[in-house]
C-alpha positions, 0 to 999 in steps of 0.5 A, a space after each residue: 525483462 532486460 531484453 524485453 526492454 532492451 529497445 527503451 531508454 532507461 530509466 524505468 520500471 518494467 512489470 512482469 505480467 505472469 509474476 502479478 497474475 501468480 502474486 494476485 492469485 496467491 493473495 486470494 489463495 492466502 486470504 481463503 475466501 474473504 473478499 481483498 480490498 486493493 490498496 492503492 497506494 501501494 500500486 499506483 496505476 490505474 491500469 493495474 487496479 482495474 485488472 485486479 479487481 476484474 479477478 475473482 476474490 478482488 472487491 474495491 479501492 483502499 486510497 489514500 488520500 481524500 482528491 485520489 478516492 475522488 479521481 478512482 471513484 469516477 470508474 470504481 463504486 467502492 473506494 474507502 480512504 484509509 486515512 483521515 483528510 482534512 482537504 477541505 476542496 476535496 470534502 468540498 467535491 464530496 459533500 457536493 455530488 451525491 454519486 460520489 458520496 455513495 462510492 466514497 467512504 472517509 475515515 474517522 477517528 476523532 470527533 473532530 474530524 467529522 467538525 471540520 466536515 461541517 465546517 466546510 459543508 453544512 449538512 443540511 446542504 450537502 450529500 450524506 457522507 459515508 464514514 469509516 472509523 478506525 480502532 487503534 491496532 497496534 499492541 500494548 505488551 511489555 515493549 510499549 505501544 509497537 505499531 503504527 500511530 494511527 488511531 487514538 482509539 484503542 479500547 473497545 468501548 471508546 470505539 463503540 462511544 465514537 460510533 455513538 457520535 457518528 452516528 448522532 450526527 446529522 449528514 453522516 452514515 457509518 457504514 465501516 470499521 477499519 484497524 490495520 495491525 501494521 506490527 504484523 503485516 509490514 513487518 518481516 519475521 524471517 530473521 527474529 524469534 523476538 519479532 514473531 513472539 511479539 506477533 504472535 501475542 499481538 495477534 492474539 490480543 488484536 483478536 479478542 479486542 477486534 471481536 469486542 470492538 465489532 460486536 459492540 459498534 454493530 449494536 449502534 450501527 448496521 456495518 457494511 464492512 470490517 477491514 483489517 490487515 494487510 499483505 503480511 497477516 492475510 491468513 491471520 486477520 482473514 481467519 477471524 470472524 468479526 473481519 469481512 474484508 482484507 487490504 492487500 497490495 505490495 504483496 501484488 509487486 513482490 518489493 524488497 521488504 517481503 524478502 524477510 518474511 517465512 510464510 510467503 514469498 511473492 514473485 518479484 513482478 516490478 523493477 525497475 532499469 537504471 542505465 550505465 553512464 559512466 566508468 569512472 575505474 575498471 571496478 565500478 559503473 556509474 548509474 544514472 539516478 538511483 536514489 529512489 529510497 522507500 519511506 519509513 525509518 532510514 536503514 538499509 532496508 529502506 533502500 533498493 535491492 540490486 538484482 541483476 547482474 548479481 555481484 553488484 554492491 554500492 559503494 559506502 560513501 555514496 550509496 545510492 544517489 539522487 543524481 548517481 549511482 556507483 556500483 563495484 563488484 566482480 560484474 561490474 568490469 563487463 558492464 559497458 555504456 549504456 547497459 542497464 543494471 535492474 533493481 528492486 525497489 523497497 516498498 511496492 507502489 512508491 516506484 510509480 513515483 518516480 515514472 510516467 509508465 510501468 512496461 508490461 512484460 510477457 513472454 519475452 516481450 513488452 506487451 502494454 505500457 500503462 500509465 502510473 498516476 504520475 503519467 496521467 499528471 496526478 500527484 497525491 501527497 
């Protein structure tokens, strides 16, 4: 990667086009026949969507955001938003266009969501809006509620009672089901038994309750799709019945975060260069920038892994810097002004935050440079 790019000026990101081909096939391997739903936030780059879901087992967008799913289903016919919005210009261009709204489907875990909807665009006057609604995943076991706070809905019955509302409701068709058990997918269990107890046994609960959930939402509704799980829990959440689909993505980049965990290893096919700008003592190089901090709850899992040269550490009263970077260690006397050092960042897509392109590399070489979200002036928050 490093002489590949050697030509560029740093910073920026670098992707391994071998190493994203390895991960998206193994993704399908993992998921053993159930289609894989790509999940845009954690790539961020058209280019790399679109090649995705050009493979085999590979079908449609998880976005993020409302405006983003607009912007994607100008090319791609199938985009569910994995989040509630309530951008009401965004609803606006939905509620307006019919070819949007047959390849965009909102999510729903609130009646009063699907209030705002109608207060933006009567239904009487507007396209019908396809809805997924979400059922809470996290589990309920003897150390509380672990996992996301996402959907209010946790019981199979309430679900089935919204998908009642929804599909009352003049101008909405509930075509999809959605619950994401972010305690086991995005969460390594490498280097504890308590995590893996309590994934085992939220596992086990999140099935029998899915299933219930399922059955019960289909007596109201002809579902199109159930999706469930996520890079982490592929061969789990594909193994149960009641789920059509899987959302994969960061497991398509290899991060950081999937260093911890024992029942896959992805190839690490994105980092990105930082350039040497300073020697300030014989034992440390300062880097340009660095402080490209994955979200989530702050700790040292959150920030970017050094990978190359080896032996580099941060130093404990900077870190890594929004501005700067100092790095100390045994490599770090032969590097001069100008050299790179390459890091991993945390979470996958988030780096695409941070540069306009991602440089593909294969065979020694950059092959492409292709535009991150950010490189086309698109921003999604």
């Amino acid at each position: 990667m490093d002489a590949a790019t050697r030509e560029l000026d740093a910073p920026l990101a670098a992707l391994s086009l071998p190493a994203l081909a390895a991960n998206a096939a193994d993704l399908v391997r993992r998921a053993s026949g159930v289609p894989i739903r790509v999940a845009s936030k954690s790539v961020r780059c058209r280019a790399v969507l679109d090649a995705v879901l050009a493979q085999p087992g590979w079908h449609g967008i998880l976005a993020y955001t409302l405006p983003e799913a607009l912007w994607l289903a100008q090319t791609c016919d199938d985009v569910v938003v994995g989040y509630p919005s309530v951008d009401r210009a965004a609803i606006v261009t939905l509620a307006a266009s019919e070819a949007l709204a047959q390849r965009v489907t909102i999510m729903v875990d609130d009646p009063a969501q699907l209030d705002l909807v109608d207060a933006v665009a009567s239904p009487s006057a507007r396209a019908t809006i396809r809805v997924a609604i979400e059922l809470d995943a996290s589990w309920r076991g003897p150390l509380g509620h672990v996992g996301p706070r996402r959907s209010p809905v946790h019981a199979a019955a309430d679900l089935e009672a919204l998908a009642r509302v929804v599909v009352d409701r003049p101008g909405f068709d509930l075509v999809g089901l959605m619950a994401y058990e972010g305690q086991i997918a995005g969460v390594g269990d490498a280097g504890s038994r308590l995590v893996r107890a309590m994934q085992r046994a939220s596992a086990a609960e999140l099935a029998e309750r899915r299933a219930d959930a399922v059955a019960r939402v289909r007596a109201v509704a002809a579902l199109e799709f159930v999706n469930g799980g996520g890079t982490g829990s592929l061969e789990r959440t594909s193994a149960e019945p009641a789920v059509t689909e899987v959302a994969a993505g960061s497991g398509l980049f290899g991060p950081g975060l999937f260093d911890g965990y024992r029942g896959f290893q992805p190839a690490p096919a994105l980092a990105f260069a930082l350039p040497v700008v300073r020697r300030p003592t014989a034992d440390v190089a300062t880097l340009q920038s660095g402080g490209w901090i994955a979200s989530g709850p702050v700790g040292v899992d959150r920030q970017p892994t050094i990978a190359w040269p080896e032996g580099l550490r941060t130093l404990a009263r900077e870190g890594f810097g929004e501005v700067q970077t100092p790095v100390q260690g045994a490599a770090a006397r032969d590097l001069r002004v100008g050299d790179r050092v390459w890091l991993r960042h945390a979470k996958a897509g988030e780096v695409a935050e941070h540069v306009d392109a991602l440089h593909v590399v294969e065979r020694g070489a950059v092959v492409d440079a292709v535009p991150t979200y950010r490189g086309e002036d698109r921003t999604f928050r």
